[in-house]
GUNU-905195 format. One record per residue (C-alpha): residue number from 1; residue in three letters; y, z, x. Coordinates in steps of 0.25 Angstrom, whole numbers, always signed. Layout:
[NUM Ala [Y Z X]];
...
This chain:
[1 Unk [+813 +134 +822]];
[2 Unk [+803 +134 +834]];
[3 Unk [+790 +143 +830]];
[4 Unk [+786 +138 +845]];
[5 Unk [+790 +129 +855]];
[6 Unk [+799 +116 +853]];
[7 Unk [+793 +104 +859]];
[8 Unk [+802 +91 +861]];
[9 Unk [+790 +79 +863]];
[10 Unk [+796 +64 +865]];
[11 Unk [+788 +52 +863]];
[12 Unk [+783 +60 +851]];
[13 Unk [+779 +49 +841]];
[14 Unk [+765 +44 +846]];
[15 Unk [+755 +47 +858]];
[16 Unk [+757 +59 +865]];
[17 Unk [+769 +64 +860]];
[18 Unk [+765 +64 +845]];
[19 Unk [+750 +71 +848]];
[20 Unk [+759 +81 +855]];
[21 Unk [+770 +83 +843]];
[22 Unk [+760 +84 +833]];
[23 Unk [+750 +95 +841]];
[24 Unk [+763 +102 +842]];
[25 Unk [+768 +102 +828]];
[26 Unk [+753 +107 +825]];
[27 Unk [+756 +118 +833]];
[28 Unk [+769 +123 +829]];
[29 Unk [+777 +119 +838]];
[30 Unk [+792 +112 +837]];
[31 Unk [+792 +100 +840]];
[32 Unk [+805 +87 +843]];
[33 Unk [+799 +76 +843]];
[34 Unk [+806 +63 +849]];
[35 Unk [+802 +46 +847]];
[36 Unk [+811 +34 +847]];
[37 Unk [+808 +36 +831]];
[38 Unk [+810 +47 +825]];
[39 Unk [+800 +40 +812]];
[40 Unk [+789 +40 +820]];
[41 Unk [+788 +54 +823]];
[42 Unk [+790 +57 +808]];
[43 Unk [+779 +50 +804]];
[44 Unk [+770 +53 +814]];
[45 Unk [+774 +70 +813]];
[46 Unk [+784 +71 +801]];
[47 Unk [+798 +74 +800]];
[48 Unk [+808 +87 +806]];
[49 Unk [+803 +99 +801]];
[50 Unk [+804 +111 +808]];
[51 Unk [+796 +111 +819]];
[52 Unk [+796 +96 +821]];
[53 Unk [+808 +87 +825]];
[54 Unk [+804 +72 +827]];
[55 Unk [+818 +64 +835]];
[56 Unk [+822 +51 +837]];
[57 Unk [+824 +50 +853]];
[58 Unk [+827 +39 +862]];
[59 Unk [+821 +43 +875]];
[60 Unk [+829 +34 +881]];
[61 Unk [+844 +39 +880]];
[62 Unk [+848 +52 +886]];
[63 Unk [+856 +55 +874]];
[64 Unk [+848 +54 +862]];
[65 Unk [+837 +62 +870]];
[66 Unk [+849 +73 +872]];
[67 Unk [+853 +71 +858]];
[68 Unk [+837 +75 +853]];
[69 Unk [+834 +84 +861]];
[70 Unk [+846 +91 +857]];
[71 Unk [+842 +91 +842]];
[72 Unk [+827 +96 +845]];
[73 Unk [+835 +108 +852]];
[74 Unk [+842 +109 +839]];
[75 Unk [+831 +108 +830]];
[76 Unk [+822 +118 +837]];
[77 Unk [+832 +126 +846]];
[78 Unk [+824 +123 +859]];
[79 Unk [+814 +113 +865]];
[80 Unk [+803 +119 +873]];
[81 Unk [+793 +108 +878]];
[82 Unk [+797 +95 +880]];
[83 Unk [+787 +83 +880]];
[84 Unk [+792 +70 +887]];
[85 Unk [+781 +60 +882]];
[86 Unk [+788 +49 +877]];
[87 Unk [+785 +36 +884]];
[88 Unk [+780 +22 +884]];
[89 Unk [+770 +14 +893]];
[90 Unk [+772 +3 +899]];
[91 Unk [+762 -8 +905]];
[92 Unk [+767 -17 +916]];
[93 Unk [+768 -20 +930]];
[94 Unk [+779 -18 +939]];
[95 Unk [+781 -33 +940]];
[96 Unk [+780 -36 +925]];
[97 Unk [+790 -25 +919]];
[98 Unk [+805 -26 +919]];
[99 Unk [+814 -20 +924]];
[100 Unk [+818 -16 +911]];
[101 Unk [+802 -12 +905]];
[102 Unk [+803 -2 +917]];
[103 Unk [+815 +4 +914]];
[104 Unk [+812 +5 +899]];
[105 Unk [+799 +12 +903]];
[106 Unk [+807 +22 +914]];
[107 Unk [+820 +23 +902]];
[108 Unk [+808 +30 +891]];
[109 Unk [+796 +37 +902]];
[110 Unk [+804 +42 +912]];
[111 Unk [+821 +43 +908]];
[112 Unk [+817 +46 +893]];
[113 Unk [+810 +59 +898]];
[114 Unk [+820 +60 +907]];
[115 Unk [+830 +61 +896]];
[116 Unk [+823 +71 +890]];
[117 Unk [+822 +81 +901]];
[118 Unk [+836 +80 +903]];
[119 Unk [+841 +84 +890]];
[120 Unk [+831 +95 +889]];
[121 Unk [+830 +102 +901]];
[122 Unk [+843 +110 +898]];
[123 Unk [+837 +115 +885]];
[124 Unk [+825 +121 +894]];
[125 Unk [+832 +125 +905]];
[126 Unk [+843 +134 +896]];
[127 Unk [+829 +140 +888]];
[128 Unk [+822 +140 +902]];
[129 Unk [+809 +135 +896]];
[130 Unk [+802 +122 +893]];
[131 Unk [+794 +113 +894]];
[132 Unk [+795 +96 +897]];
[133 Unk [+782 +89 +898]];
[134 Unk [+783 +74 +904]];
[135 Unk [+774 +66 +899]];
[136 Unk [+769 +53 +909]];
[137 Unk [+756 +48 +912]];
[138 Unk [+743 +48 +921]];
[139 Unk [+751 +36 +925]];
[140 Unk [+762 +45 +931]];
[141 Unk [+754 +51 +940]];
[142 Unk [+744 +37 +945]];
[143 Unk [+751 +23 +941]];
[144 Unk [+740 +15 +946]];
[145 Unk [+739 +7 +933]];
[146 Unk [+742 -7 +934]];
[147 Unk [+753 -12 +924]];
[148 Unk [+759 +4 +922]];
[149 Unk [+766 +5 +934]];
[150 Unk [+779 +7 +926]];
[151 Unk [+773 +15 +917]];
[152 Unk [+767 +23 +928]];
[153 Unk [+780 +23 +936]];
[154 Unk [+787 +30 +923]];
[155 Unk [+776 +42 +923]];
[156 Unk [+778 +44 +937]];
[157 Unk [+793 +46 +936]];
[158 Unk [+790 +55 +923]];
[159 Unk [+779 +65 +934]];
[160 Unk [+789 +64 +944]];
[161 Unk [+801 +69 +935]];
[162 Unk [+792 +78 +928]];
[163 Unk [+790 +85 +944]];
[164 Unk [+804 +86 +946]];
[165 Unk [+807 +94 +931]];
[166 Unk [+796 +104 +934]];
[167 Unk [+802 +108 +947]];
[168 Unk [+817 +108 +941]];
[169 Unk [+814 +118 +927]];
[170 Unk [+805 +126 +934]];
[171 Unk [+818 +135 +935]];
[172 Unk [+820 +135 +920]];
[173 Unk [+806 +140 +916]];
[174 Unk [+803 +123 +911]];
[175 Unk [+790 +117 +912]];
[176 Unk [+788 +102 +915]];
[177 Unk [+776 +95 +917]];
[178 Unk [+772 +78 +917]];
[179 Unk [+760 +76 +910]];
[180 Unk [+752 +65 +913]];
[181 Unk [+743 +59 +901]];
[182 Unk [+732 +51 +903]];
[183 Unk [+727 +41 +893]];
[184 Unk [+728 +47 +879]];
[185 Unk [+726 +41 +866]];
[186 Unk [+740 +38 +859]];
[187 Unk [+748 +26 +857]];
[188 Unk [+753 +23 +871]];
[189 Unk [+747 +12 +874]];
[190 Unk [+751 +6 +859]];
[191 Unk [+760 -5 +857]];
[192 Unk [+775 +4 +857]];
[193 Unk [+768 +13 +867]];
[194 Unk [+766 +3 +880]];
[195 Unk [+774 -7 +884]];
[196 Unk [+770 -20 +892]];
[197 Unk [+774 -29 +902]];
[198 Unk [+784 -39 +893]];
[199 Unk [+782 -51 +906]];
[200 Unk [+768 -47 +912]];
[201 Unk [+762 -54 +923]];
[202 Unk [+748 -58 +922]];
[203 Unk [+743 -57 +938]];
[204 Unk [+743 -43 +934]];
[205 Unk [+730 -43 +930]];
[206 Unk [+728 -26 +932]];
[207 Unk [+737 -23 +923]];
[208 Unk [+736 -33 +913]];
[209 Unk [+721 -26 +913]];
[210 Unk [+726 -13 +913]];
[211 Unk [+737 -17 +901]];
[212 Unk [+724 -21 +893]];
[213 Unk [+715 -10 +897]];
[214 Unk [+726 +2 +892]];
[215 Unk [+728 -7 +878]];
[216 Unk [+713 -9 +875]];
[217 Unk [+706 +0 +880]];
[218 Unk [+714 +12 +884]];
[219 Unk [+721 +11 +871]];
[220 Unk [+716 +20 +861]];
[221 Unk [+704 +25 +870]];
[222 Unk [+712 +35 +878]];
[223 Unk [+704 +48 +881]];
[224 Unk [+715 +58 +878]];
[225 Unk [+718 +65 +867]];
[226 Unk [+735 +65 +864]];
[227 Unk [+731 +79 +857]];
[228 Unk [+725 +85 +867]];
[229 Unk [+735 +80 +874]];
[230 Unk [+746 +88 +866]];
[231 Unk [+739 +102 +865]];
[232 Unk [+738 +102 +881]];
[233 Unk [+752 +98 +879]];
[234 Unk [+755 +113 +871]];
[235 Unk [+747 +121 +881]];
[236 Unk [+755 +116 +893]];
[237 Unk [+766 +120 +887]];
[238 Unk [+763 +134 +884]];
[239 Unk [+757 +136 +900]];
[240 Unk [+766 +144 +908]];
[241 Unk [+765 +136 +921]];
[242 Unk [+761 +120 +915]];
[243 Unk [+759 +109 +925]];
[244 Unk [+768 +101 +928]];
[245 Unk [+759 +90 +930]];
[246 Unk [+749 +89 +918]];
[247 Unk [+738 +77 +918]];
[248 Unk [+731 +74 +904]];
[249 Unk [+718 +68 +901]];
[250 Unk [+706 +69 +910]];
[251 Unk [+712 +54 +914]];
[252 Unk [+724 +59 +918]];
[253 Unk [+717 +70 +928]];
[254 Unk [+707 +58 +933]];
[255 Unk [+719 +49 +936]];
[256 Unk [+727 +60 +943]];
[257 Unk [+714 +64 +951]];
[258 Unk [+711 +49 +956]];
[259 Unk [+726 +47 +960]];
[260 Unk [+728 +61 +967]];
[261 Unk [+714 +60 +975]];
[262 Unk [+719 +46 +979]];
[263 Unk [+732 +50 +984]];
[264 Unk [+726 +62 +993]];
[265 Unk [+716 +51 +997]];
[266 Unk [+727 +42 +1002]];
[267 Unk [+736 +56 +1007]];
[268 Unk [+723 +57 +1015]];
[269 Unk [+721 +43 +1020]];
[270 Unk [+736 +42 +1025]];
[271 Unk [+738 +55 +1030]];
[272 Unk [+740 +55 +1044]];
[273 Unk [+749 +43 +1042]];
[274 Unk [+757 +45 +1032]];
[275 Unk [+760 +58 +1037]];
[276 Unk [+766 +53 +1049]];
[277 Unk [+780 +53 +1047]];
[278 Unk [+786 +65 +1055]];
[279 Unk [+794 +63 +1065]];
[280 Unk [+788 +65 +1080]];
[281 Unk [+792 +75 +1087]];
[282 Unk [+799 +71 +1102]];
């Protein structure tokens, strides 16, 4: 069936996912397509035919994700490139969320990718070839934004797994790298998209401002292009050594500049203190 490589895209329905399903398709490439409802994907791309196959998914339970990945094998006889970008925001600080808001937000951004890359990594091992982008965030790399530390905290975990996976299928000729976004115009910070504090405190006047500030005036005035966004996607894949750290969006670089020149800053600073902990000789 596959005229060129099967791609297997979570989150597909909106945002990212869906500039990067359609540029796809345009391209001839196969593509598995996964959302909560499999409706949506219909509509927004059209029904199975032979080089698209949309799939209902709960991110969320090992088994169904088994069970889907399994029939996108199936289908296509193979998966090649594997795109982890579904997701949800959430605005909040740590005092406000619940215990249970937090796990909710770790259960689909971090254990839902997770999921994935358990079921599929024996598939790219036995073909010993692959690919698995990890979407987080500019967020995963610098959380000073006040009311996103959970959020944050989620993207975080998704670059430090994402590290670990590049160093353990190096052997099996599998690429993996995290990407980290910076704002681009979708739906993500649309009602369905972002979720907020359900008991939020009002001494946190910061992030109250910042909430406001990403729903009326970030929203919908984002500087990046999501199809830009999905062609750089394509020719990463095709490069024979990608990076397993790839930033997108001048934002994304000017963010990962000021918090890497701060940190060598404060490396600097604290030097010959903090590296004072070897024992002393007798």
């Amino acid at each position: 069936m596959a005229t060129k490589k099967v791609w297997f895209v979570t989150g597909a329905s909106k945002g990212l996912g869906l500039a990067l399903v359609k540029k796809l398709l345009a391209n001839n490439y196969c593509v598995a397509a996964t959302s909560r409802n499999v409706q949506s994907l219909v509509e927004e791309v059209g029904k199975v035919s032979n080089s698209f196959l949309p799939l209902a998914m709960n991110l969320s339970d090992n088994e169904d994700v088994k069970t889907v990945i399994a029939k996108c094998i199936n289908y296509f006889g193979r998966i090649d490139v594997v795109v982890n970008n579904a997701g949800f925001g959430l605005i909040g600080t740590l005092e406000e969320l619940s215990d249970a808001e937090v796990k909710n937000n770790f259960d689909v951004n971090v254990f839902g990718s997770l999921n994935v890359i358990r079921n599929v990594t024996p598939y790219l091992r036995r073909q010993q070839s692959g690919y698995i982008f990890n979407i987080a965030s500019i967020g995963g790399y610098s959380g000073g934004y006040p009311g996103f530390g959970i959020y944050c905290s989620t993207k975080f975990a998704v670059a430090g797994f994402t590290e670990g996976l590049a160093e353990e299928m190096k052997d099996f000729g599998v690429h993996v790298s995290v990407v980290y976004p910076g704002y681009f115009r979708t739906n993500f910070l649309s009602s369905g998209s972002v979720k907020t504090a359900a008991n939020p405190i009002a001494a946190y006047e910061s992030a109250r401002a910042s909430e406001q500030a990403h729903f009326n005036e970030i929203n919908g005035n984002q500087p990046n292009d999501p199809e830009r966004a999905a062609e750089i996607f394509i020719k990463v894949s095709e490069l024979s050594n990608p990076p397993v750290h790839l930033f997108l969006g001048k934002d994304a670089y000017a963010v990962a500049d000021k918090k890497i020149e701060l940190i060598q800053q404060t490396m600097a600073e604290y030097k010959t203190l903090a590296t004072s902990t070897t024992f002393f000789n007798n």
